[in-house]
N, C-alpha and C positions, 0 to 999 in steps of 0.2 A: 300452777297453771303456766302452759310455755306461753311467753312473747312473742306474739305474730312476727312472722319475719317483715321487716321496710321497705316501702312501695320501692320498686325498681326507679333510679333515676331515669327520667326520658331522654331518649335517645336523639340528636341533631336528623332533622332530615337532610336526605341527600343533596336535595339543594339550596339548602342555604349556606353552603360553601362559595354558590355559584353569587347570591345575594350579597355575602360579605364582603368578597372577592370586589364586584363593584362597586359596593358602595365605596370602599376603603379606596379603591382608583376613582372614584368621583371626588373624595372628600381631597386626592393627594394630587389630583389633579393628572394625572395619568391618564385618563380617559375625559373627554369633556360634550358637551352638545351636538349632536352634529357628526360625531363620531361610529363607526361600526363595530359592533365587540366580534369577536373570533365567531366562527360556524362553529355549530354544534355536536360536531366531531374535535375541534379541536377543545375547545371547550371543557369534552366531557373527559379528553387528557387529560388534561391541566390539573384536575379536581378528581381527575379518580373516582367519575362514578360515572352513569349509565346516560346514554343519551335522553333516554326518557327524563329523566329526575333532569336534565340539562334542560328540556321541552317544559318542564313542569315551574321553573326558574324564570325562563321566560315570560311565560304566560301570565307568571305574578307579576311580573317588574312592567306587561305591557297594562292589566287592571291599572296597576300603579300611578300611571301616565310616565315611568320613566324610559320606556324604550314604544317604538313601532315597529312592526315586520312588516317586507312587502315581497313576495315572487320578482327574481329576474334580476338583473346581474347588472352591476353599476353602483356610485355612491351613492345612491337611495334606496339599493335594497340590500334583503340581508336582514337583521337587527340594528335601529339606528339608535342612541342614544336623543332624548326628546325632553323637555321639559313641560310638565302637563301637570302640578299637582291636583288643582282642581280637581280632575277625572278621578283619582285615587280615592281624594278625600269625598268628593260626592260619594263614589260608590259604598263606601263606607259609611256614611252616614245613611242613605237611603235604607240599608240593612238595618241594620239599628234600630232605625224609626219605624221599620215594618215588624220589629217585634218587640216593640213597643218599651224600648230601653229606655229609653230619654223621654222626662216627663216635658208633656206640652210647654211647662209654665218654663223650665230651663231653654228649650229652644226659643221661647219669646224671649226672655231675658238676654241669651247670645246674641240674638239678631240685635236685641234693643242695643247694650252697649254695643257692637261691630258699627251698628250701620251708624247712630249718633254721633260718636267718634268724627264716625268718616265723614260725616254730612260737614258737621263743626270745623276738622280741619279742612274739608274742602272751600270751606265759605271764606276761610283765614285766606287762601290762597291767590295767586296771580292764576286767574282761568285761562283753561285750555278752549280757546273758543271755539274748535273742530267736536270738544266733546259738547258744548256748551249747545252749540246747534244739534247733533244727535239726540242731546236729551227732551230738548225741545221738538222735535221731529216723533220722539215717543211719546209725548204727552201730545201730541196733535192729532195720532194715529190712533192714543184711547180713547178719545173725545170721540171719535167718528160714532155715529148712530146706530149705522149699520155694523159693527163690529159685534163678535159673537164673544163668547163669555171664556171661549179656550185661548182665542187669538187677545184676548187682553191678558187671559194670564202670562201668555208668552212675554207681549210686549213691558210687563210691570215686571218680570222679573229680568229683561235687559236694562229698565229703569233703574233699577236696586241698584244693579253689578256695576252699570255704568257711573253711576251717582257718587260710590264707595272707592271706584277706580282714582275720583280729580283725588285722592288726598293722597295719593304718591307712593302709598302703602302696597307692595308686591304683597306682601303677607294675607292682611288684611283682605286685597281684593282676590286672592287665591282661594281665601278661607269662604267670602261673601257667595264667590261663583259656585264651592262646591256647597253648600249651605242654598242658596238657591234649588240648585238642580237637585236636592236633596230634601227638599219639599213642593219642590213643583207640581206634582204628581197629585201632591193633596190637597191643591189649593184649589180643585176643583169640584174636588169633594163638600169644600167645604160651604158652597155656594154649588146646591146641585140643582137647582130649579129658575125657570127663568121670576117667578115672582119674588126669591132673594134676591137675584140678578139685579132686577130693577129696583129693590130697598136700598141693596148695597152700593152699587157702582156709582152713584151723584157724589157721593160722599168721597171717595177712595179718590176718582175725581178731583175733588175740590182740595182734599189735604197733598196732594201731589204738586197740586200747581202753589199750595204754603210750602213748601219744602223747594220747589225749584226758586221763588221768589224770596226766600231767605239766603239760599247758597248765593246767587245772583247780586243781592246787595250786600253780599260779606259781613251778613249776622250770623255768626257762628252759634249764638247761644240759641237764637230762634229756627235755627238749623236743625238742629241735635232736638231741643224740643217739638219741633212738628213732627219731625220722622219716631221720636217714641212715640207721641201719640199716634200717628197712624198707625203705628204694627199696634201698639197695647188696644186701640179701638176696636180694628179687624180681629185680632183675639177674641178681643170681649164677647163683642158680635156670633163670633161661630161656637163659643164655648155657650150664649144664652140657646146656641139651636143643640146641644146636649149631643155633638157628635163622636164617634168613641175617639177612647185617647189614645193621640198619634196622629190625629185625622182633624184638627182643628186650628191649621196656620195657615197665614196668608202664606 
C-alpha cells in the first residue's frame, strides 16, 4: 500500500512580512508611539508584495489597537502608530466567548484573581484621590433610582476598570478593560427583566460600597475578599437562572 504523500507545509501570508517587519522596529525601537509607518506604496516595496496584502496588514494591526488611519495630510494622518491593547485583546475575547470557547467557570475564576489582586494591591497603596473621587461619583450614579438597567451595566463596568487601575498595574488594567468590554454585552443578558433587576441590584449595590470601604481603609485582605465575593455571588445568581453557557457573567 503507497504512503500518502505529507500535508504541504503552509505557506507565510503576504503580510505578515508587513506584521514582523514592525513589530521587530517596535521591539528595537526604530519606530515608536506617535510615529507614522511608510504609505502603502512604499511599504508594499519594501516587502515585495501587493498593496492589497499591504491594506490587509494594516487593517490587522488597526483591530489590534496598534496603529489608527485617518484621511488628510499632516502628523495625524496617514497610519499612526498607537497604543491601545485593550481594543485587541477585547476583540478577541468577545469572539471566543461567542462561540463558546471558554468555559463560564474559567472566565469567573480570571476575573476573580485579576480583580482581587488589584483591589488588595490597591488598598496597600498611597491613593490617587482624583480616581478616589471618580470612583465614588460611580457608586453615586448606581444608586440613583431612576437609573435603567443598561446605564448601570455601563457604569459597573467603568467601576471594575477603574478600581483595577489604583494598583499601578498597566498589564493588569489593559487585560481588566479588554475583559470587561469582552463581557459587557452579556451582562445584560444575564439580568433580562425588570423583576431580576429589582432581586439583583440592592445587593450588587451594597457589595460595591464593601469593596470601595475596604480599599479606602487600606484592608487589603477585605479588599480582595469582597470583590471575589461579588463576581462569585453575581455568577451564582445567573447560573441558578440556567442561562446558556457563555451568557452567565457579570
Amino acid at each position: 500500500m503507497s504512503t500518502p504523500d505529507p500535508e504541504p507545509a503552509p505557506t507565510a501570508r503576504s503580510y505578515e512580512s508587513v506584521l514582523h517587519s514592525i513589530e521587530a522596529d517596535l521591539r528595537d525601537g526604530k519606530i515608536k508611539v506617535g510615529d507614522q509607518l511608510p504609505g502603502e506604496r512604499a511599504l508594499a516595496q519594501i516587502h515585495g508584495i501587493s498593496r492589497a496584502s499591504v491594506r490587509d496588514a494594516i487593517r490587522i494591526l488597526d483591530v489590534m489597537g496598534v496603529v489608527r488611519t485617518a484621511v488628510g495630510s499632516g502628523p495625524t494622518s496617514g497610519t499612526v502608530v498607537i497604543a491601545n491593547p485593550s481594543a485587541g485583546l477585547g476583540s478577541t475575547l468577545r469572539m471566543h466567548m461567542a462561540t463558546s470557547h471558554f468555559p463560564v467557570a474559567d472566565i469567573v475564576q480570571t476575573r476573580t484573581m485579576l480583580e482581587s489582586w488589584a483591589a488588595k494591591e490597591a488598598a496597600g497603596q498611597e491613593h490617587d484621590t482624583g480616581k478616589l473621587a471618580k470612583l465614588r461619583e460611580l457608586l453615586e450614579a448606581m444608586s440613583g433610582p431612576e437609573l435603567g438597567r443598561e446605564d448601570f451595566h455601563a457604569l459597573d463596568a467603568q467601576f471594575h476598570v477603574l478600581l483595577s487601575s489604583l494598583a499601578g498595574n498597566a498589564v493588569v488594567t489593559a487585560m481588566m478593560e479588554s475583559l470587561r468590554f469582552a463581557v459587557q454585552s452579556y451582562v445584560s443578558e444575564a439580568i433580562d427583566s425588570d423583576e431580576k433587576w429589582q432581586r439583583t441590584v440592592p445587593t450588587l449595590r451594597a457589595q460595591h460600597e464593601q469593596i470601595m470601604a475596604a480599599v479606602q481603609r487600606h484592608d487589603g485582605d477585605g479588599a480582595a475578599a469582597a470583590l471575589s465575593n461579588h463576581i462569585e455571588w453575581f455568577h451564582t445568581q445567573t447560573s441558578a437562572q440556567k442561562q446558556p453557557q457563555g451568557r452567565q457573567l457579570k
